[in-house]
MARKOLBA-176231 format. One record per atom (N, C-alpha, C, CB): residue number from 1; x, y, z; residue in one letter; atom name. Coordinates in steps of 0.1 Angstrom, whole numbers, plus 2048, in hexadecimal, padded with zeros to 3 digits. Glycine has a CB too. Example, Ala and Ser with C-alpha at 12.3 -4.5 7.8 and 13.67 -1.06 7.14 Angstrom:
<nodes>
NODE  seq    x    y    z  type  atom
NODE    1  884  7C7  84E     A     N
NODE    1  87B  7D3  84E     A    CA
NODE    1  884  7DF  84E     A     C
NODE    1  871  7D3  85A     A    CB
NODE    2  880  7EA  847     S     N
NODE    2  889  7F5  847     S    CA
NODE    2  881  800  84F     S     C
NODE    2  88D  7FA  839     S    CB
</nodes>
This chain:
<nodes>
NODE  seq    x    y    z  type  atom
NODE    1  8DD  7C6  80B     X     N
NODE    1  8D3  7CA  815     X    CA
NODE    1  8CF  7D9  813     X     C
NODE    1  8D9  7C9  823     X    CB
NODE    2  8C0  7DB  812     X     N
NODE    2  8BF  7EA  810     X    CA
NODE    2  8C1  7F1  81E     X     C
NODE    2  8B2  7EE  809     X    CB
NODE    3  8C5  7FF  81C     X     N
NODE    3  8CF  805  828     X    CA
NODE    3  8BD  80E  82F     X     C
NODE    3  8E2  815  81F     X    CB
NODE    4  8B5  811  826     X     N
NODE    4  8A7  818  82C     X    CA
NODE    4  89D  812  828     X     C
NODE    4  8A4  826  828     X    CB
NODE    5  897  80D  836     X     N
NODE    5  888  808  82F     X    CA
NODE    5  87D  80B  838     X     C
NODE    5  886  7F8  82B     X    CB
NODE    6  874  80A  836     X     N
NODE    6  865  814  83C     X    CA
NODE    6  863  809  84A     X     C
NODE    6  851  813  82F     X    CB
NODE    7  863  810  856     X     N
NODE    7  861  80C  862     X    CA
NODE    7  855  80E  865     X     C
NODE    7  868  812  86A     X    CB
NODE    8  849  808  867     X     N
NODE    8  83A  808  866     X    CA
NODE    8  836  7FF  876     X     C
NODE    8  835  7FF  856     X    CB
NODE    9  830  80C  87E     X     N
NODE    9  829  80B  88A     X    CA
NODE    9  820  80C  88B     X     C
NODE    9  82B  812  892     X    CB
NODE   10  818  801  891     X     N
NODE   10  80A  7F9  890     X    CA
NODE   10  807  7F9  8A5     X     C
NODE   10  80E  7E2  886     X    CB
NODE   11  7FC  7F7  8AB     X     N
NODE   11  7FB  7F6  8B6     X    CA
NODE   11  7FA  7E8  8B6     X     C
NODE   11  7F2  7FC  8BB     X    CB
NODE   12  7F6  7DA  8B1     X     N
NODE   12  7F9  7D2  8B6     X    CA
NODE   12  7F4  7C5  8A9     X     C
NODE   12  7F2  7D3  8C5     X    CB
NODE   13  7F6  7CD  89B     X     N
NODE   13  7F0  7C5  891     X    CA
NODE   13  7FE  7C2  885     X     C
NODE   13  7E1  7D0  88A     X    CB
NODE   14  80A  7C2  887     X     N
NODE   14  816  7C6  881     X    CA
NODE   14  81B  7B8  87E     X     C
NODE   14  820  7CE  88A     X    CB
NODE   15  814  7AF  881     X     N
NODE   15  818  7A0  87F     X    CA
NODE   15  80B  79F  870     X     C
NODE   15  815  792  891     X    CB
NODE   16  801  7A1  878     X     N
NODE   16  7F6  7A0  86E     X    CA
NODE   16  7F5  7A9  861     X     C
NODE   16  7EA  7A3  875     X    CB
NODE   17  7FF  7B5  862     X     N
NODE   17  7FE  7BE  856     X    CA
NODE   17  809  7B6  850     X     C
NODE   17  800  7CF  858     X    CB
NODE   18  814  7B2  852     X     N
NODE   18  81E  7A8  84C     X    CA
NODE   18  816  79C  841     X     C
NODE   18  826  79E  85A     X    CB
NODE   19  80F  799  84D     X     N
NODE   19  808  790  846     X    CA
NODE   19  802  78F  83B     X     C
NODE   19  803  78D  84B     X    CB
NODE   20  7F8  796  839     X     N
NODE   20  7F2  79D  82F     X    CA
NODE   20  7F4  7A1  822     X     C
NODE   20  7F1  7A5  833     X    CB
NODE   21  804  7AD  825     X     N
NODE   21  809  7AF  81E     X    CA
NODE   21  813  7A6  812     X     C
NODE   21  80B  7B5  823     X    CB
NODE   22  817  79F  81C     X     N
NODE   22  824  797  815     X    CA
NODE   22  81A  78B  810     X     C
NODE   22  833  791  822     X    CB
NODE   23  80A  785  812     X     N
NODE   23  804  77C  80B     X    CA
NODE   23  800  783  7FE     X     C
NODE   23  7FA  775  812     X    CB
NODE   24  802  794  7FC     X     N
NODE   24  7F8  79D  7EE     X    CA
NODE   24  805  79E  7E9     X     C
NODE   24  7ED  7AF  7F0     X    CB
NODE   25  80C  7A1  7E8     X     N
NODE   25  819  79F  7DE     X    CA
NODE   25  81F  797  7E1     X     C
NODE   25  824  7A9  7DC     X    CB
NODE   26  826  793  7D2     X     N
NODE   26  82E  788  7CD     X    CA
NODE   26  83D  78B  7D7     X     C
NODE   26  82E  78A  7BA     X    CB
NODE   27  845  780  7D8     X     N
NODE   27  854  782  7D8     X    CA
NODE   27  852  78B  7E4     X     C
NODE   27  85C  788  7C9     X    CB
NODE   28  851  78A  7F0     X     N
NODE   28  84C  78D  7FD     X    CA
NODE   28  84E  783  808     X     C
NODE   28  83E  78E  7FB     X    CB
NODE   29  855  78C  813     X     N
NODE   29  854  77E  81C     X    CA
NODE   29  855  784  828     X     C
NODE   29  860  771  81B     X    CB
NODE   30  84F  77B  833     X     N
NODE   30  856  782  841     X    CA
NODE   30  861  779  845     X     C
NODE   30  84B  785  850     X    CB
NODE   31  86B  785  845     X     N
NODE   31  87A  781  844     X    CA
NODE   31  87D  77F  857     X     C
NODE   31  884  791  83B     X    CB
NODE   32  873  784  862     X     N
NODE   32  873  77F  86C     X    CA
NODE   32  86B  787  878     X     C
NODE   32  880  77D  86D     X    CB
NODE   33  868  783  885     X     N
NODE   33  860  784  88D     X    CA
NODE   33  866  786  89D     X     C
NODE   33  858  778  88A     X    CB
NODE   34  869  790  8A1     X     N
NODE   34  86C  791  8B0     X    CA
NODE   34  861  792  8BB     X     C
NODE   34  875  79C  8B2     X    CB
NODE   35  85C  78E  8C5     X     N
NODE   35  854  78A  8CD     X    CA
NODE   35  857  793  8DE     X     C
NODE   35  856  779  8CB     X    CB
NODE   36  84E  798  8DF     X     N
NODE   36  84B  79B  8EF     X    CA
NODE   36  84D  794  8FA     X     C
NODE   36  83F  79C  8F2     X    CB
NODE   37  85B  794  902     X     N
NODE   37  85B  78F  911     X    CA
NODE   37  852  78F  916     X     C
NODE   37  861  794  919     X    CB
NODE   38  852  789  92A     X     N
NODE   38  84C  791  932     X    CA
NODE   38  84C  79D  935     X     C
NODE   38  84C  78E  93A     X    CB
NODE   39  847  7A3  93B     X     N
NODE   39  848  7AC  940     X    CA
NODE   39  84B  7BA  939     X     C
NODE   39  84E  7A8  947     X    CB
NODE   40  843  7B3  92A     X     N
NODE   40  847  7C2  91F     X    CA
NODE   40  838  7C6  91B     X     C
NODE   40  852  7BD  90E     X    CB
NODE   41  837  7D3  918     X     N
NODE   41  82C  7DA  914     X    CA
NODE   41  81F  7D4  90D     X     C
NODE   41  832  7E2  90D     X    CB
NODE   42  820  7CC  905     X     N
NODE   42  81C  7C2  902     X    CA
NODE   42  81B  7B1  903     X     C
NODE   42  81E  7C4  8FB     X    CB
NODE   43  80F  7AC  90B     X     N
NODE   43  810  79E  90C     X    CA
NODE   43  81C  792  906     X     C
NODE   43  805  79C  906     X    CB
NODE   44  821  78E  910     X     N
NODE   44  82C  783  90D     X    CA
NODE   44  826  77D  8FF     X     C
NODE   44  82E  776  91A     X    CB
NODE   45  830  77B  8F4     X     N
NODE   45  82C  777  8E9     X    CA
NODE   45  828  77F  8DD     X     C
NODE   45  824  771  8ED     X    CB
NODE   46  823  789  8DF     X     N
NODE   46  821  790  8D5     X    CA
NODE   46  826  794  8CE     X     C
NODE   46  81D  795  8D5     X    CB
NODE   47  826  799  8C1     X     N
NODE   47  832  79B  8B5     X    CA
NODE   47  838  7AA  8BB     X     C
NODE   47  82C  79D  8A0     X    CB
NODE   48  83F  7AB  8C0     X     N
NODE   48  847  7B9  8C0     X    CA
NODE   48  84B  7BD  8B3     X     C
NODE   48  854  7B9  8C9     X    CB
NODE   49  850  7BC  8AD     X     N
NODE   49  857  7C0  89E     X    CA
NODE   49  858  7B0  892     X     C
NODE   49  86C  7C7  8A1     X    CB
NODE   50  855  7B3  886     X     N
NODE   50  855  7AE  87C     X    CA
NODE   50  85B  7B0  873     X     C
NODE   50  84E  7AD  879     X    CB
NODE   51  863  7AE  86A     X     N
NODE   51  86B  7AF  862     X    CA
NODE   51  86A  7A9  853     X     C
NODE   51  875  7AB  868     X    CB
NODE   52  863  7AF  845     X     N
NODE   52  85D  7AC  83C     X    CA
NODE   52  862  7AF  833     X     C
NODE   52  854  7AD  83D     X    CB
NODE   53  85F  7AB  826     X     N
NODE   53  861  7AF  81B     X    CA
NODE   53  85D  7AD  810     X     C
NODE   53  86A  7AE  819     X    CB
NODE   54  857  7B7  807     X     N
NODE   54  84F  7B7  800     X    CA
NODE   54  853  7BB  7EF     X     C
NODE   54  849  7BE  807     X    CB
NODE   55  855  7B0  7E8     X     N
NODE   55  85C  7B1  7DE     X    CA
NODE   55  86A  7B8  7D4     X     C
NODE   55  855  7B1  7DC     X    CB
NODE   56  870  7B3  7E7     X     N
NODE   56  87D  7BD  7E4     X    CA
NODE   56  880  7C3  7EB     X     C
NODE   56  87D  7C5  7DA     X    CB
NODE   57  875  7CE  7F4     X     N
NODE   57  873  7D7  7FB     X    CA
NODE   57  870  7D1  80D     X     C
NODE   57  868  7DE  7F3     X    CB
NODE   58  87D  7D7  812     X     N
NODE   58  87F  7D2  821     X    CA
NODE   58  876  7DC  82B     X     C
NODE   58  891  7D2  825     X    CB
NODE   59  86C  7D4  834     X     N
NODE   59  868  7DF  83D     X    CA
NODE   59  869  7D6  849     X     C
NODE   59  859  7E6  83B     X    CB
NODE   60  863  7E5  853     X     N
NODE   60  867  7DF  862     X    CA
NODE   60  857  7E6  866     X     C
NODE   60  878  7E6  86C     X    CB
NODE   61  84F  7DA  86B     X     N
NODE   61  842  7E0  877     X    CA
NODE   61  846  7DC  885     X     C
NODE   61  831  7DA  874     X    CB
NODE   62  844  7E2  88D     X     N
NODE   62  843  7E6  89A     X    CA
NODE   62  831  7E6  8A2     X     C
NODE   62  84C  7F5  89A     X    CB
NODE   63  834  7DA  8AA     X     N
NODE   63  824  7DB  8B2     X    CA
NODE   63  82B  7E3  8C0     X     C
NODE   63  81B  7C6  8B7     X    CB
NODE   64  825  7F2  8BF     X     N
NODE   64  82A  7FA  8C8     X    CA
NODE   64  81F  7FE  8D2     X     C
NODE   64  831  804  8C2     X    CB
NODE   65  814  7FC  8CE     X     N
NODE   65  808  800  8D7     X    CA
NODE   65  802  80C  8D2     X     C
NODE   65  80C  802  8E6     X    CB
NODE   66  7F8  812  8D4     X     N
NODE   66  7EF  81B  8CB     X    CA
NODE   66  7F2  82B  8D1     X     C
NODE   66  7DD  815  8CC     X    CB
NODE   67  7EA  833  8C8     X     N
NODE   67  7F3  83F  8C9     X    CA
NODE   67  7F9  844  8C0     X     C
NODE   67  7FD  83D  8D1     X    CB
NODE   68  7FC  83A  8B3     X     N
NODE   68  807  842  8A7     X    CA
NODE   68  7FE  839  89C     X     C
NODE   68  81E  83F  8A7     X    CB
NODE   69  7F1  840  898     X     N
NODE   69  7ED  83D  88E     X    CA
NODE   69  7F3  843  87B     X     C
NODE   69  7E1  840  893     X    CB
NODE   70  7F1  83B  876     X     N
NODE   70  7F6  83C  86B     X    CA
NODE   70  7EE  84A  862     X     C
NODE   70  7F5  82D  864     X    CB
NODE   71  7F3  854  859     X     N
NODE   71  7EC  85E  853     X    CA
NODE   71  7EB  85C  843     X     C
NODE   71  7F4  869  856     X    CB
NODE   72  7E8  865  83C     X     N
NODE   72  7EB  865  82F     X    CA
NODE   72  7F6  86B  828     X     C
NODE   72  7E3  86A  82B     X    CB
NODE   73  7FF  86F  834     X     N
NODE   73  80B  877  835     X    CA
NODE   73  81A  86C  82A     X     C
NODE   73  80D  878  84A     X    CB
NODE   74  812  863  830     X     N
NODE   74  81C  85C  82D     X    CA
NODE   74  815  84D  822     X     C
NODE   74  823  857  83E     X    CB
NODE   75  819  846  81B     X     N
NODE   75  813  83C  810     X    CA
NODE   75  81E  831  807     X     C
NODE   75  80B  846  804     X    CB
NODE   76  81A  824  803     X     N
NODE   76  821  81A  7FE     X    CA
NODE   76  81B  81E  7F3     X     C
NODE   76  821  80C  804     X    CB
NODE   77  822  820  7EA     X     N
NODE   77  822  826  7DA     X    CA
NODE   77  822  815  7D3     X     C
NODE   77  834  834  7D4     X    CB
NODE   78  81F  813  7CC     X     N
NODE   78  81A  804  7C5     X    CA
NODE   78  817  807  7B2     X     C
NODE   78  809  7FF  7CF     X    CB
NODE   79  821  809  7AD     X     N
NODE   79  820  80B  79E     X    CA
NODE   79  820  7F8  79B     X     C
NODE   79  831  817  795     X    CB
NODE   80  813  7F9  78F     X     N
NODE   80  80E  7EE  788     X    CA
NODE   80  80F  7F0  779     X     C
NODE   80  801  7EB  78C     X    CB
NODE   81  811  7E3  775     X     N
NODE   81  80D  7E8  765     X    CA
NODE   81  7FE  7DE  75E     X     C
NODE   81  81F  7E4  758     X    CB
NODE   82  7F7  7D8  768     X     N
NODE   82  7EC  7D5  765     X    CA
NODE   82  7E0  7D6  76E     X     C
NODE   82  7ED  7CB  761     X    CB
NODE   83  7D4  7D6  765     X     N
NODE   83  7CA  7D8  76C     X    CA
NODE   83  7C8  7D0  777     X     C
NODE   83  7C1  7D7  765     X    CB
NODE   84  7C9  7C1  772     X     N
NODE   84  7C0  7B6  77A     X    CA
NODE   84  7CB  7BA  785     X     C
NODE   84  7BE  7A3  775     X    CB
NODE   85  7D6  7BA  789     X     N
NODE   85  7E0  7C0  793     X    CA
NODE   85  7D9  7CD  79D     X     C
NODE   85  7EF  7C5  78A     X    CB
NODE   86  7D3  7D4  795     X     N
NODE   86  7CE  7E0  79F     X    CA
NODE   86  7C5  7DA  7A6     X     C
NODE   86  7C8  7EB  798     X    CB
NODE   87  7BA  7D1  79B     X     N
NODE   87  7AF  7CB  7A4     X    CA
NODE   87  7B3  7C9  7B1     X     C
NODE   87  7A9  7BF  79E     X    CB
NODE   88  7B8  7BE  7AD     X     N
NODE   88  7BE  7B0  7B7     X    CA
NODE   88  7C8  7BB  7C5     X     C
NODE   88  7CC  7A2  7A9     X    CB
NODE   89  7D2  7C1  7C3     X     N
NODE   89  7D3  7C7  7CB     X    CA
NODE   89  7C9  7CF  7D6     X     C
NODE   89  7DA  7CB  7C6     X    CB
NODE   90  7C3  7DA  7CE     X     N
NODE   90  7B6  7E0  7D2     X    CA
NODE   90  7AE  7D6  7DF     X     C
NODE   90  7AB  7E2  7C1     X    CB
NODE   91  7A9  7CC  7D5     X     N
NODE   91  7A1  7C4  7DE     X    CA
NODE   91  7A7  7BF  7EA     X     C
NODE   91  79B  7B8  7D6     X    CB
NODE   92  7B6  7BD  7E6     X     N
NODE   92  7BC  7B6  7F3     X    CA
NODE   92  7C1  7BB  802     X     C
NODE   92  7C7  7B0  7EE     X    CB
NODE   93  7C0  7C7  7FA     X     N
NODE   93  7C5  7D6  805     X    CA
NODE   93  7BA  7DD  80E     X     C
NODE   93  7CA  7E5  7FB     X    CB
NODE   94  7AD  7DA  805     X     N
NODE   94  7A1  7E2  80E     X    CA
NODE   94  79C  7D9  80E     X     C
NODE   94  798  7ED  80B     X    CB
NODE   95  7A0  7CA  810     X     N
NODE   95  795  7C0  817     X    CA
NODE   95  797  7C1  828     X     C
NODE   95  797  7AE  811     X    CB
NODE   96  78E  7BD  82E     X     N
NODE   96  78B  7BD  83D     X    CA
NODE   96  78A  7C7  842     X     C
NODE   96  792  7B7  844     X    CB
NODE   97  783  7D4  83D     X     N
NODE   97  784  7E3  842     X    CA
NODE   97  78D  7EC  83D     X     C
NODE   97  787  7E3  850     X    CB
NODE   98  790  7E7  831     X     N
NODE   98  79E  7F2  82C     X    CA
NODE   98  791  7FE  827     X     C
NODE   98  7AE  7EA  81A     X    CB
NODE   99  798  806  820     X     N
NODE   99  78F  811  81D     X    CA
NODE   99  794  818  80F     X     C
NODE   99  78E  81B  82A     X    CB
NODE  100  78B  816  805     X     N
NODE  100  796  81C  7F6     X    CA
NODE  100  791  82A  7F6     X     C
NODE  100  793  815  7E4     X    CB
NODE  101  79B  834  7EF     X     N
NODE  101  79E  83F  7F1     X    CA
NODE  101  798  844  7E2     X     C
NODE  101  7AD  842  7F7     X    CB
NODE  102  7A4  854  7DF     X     N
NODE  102  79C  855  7D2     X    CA
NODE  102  7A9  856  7CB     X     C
NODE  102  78F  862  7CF     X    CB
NODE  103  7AB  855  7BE     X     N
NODE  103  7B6  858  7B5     X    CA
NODE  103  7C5  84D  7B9     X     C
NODE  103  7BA  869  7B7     X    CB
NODE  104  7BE  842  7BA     X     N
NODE  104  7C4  831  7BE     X    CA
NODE  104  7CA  831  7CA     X     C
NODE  104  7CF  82A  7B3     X    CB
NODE  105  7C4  83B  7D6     X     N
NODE  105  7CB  83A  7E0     X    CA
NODE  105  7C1  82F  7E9     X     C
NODE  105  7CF  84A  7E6     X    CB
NODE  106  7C7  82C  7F4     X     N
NODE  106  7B9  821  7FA     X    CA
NODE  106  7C4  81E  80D     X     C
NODE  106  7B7  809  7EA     X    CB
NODE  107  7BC  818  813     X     N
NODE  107  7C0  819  820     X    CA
NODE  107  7B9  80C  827     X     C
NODE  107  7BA  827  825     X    CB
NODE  108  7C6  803  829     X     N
NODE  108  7C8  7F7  82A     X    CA
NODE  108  7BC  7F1  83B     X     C
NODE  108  7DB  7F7  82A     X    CB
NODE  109  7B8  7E9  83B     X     N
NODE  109  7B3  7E6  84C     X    CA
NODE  109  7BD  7EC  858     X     C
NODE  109  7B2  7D4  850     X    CB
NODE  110  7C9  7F5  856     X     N
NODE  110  7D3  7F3  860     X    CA
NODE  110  7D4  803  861     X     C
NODE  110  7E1  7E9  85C     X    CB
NODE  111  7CC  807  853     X     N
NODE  111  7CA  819  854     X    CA
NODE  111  7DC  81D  84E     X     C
NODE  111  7C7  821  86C     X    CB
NODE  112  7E1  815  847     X     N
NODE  112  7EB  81C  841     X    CA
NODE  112  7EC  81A  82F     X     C
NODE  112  7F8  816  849     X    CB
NODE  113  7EB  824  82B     X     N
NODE  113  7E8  829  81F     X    CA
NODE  113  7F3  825  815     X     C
NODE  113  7E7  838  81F     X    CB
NODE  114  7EC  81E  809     X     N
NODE  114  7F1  81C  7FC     X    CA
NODE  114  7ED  824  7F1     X     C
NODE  114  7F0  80F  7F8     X    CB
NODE  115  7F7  822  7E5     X     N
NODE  115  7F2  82C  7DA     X    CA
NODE  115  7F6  81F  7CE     X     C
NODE  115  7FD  83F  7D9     X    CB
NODE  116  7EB  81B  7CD     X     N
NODE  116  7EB  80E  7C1     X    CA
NODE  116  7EC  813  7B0     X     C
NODE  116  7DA  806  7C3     X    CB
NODE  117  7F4  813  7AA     X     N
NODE  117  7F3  825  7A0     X    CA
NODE  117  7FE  818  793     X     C
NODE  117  800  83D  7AB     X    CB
NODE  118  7F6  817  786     X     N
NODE  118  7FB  815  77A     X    CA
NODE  118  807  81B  775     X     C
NODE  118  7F2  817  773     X    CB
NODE  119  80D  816  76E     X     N
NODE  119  81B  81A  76F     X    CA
NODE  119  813  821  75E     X     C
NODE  119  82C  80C  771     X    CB
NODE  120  80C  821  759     X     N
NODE  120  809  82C  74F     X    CA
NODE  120  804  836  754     X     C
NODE  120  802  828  744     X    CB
NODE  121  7FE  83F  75F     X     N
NODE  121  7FC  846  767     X    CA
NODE  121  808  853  763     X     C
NODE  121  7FC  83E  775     X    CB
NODE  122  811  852  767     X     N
NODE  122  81D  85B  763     X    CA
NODE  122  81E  860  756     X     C
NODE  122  829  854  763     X    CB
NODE  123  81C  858  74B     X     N
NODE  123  81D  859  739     X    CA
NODE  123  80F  862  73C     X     C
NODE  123  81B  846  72C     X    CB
NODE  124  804  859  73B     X     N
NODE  124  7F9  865  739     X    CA
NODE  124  7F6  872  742     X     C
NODE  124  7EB  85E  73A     X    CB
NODE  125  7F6  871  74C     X     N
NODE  125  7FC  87E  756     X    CA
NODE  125  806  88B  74E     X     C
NODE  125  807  875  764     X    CB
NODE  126  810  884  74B     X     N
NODE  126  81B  88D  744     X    CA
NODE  126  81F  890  738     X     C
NODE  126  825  88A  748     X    CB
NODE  127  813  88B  731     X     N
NODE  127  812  88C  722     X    CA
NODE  127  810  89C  71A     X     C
NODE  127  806  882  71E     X    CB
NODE  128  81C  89B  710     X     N
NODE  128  81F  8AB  70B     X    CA
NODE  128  815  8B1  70B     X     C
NODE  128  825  8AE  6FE     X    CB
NODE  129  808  8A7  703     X     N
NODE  129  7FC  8B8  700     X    CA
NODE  129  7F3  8B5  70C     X     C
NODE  129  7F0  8B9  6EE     X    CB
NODE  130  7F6  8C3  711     X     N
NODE  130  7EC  8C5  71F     X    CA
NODE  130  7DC  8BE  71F     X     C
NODE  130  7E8  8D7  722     X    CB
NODE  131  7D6  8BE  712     X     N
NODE  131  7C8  8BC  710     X    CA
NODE  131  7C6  8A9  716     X     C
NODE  131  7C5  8C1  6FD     X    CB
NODE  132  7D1  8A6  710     X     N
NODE  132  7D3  897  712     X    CA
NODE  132  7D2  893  724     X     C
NODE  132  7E4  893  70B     X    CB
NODE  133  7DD  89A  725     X     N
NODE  133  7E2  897  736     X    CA
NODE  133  7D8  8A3  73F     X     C
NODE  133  7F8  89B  73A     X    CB
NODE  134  7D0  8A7  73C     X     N
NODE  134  7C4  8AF  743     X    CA
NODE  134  7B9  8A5  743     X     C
NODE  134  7BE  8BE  73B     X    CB
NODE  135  7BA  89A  73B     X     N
NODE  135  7AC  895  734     X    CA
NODE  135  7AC  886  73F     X     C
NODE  135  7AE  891  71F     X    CB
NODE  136  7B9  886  743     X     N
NODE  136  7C0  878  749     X    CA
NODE  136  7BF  87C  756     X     C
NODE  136  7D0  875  745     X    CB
NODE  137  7C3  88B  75E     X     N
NODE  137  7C2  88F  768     X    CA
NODE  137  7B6  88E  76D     X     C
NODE  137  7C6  899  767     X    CB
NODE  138  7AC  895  764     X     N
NODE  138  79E  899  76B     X    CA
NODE  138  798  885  76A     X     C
NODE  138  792  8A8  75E     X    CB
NODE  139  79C  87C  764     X     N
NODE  139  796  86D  766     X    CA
NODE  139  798  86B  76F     X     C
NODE  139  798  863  760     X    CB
NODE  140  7AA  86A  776     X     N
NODE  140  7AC  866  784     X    CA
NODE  140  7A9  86D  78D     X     C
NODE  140  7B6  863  787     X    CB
NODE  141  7A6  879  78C     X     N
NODE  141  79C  87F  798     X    CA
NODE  141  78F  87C  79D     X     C
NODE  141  799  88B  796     X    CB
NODE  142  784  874  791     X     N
NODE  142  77E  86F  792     X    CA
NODE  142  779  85D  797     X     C
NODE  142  77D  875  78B     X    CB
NODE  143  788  85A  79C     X     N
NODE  143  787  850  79E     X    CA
NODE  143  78C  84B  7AC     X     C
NODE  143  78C  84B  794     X    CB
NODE  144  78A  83E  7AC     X     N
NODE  144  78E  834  7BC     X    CA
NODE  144  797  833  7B3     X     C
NODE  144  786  824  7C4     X    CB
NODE  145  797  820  7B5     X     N
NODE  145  79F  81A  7B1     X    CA
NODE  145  7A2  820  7A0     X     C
NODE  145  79A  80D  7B5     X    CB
NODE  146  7AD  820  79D     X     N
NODE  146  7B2  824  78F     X    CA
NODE  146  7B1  818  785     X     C
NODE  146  7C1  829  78F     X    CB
NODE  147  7AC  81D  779     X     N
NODE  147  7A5  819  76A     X    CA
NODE  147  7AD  81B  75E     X     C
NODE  147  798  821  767     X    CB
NODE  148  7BA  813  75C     X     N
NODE  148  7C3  813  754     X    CA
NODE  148  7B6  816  746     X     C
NODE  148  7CE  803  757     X    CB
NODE  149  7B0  80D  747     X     N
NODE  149  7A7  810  736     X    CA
NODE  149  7A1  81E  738     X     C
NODE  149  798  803  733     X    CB
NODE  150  79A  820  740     X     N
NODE  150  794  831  741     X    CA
NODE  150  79E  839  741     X     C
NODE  150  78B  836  750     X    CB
NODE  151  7A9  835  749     X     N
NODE  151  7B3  846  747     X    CA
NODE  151  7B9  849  73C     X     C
NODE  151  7BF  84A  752     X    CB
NODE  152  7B8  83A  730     X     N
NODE  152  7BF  83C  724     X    CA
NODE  152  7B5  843  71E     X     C
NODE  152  7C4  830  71C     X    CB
NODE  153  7AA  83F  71B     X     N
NODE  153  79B  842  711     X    CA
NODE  153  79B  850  719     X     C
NODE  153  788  835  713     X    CB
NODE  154  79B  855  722     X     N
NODE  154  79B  862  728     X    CA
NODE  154  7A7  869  721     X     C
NODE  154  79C  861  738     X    CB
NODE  155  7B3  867  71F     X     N
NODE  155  7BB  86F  71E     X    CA
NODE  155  7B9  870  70C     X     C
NODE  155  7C8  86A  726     X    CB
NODE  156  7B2  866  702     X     N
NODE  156  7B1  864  6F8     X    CA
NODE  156  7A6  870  6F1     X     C
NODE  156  7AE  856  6F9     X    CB
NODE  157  7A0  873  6FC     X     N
NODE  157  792  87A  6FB     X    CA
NODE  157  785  872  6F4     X     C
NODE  157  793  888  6F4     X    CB
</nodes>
């Protein structure tokens, strides 16, 4: 059992961000669903807390009522090692109002922020000759969604 995992407060969409999530990655499940009495803050029935997991990774959302919107403060870091994976994520994260960001960051319909980022990102980023990893830097600055083929040919000059 992992001992820390991201507690994620939604006003009343925490069943539906489960949802969502755990259909865009693989090996994902909602591991379970607790529900609103009478006489609780939220209509009898409604998901009070959810309990999910996302390829490995255990979270907890809470439909707590509005008031504690999500920032950029905080983000689900998502290393890939292929393109069509960025796509496909990308598309799956900012469909229905999500909103993509710049340098593979993007902001889901629920307003809580991912960073969708190639696991070759790091190598060209931190590569010995500065000219290389300046050349890689200044591509992903210029970008949304990230371009495994551009930030190589970029870092290639």
């Amino acid at each position: 059992m992992q001992k820390i995992s991201p507690f994620l407060w939604f006003d009343r969409e925490a069943e539906e961000a489960a949802e969502l999530y755990v259909a865009t990655f693989a090996n994902s499940t909602i591991l379970g669903v607790s529900r609103y009495g009478e006489g609780a803050p939220l209509p009898a029935g409604t998901a009070m807390s959810v309990a999910f997991e996302l390829d490995g990774t255990s979270f907890q959302a809470l439909n707590g009522g509005p008031g504690r919107p999500f920032t950029e403060a905080i983000s689900l870091f998502v290393r890939t090692d292929a393109q069509d994976e960025i796509d496909r994520l990308w598309a799956a994260l900012t469909s229905g109002g999500g909103e993509p960001g710049r340098c593979g960051w993007l902001k889901d319909r629920f307003g809580l922020s991912w960073q969708i980022v190639p696991s070759v990102l790091g190598e060209l980023l931190g590569d010995p000759d500065p000219a290389r990893s300046g050349r890689a830097m200044q591509a992903m600055l210029g970008m949304g969604k990230l371009d495994i083929a551009a930030l190589r040919a970029a870092a290639e000059g």
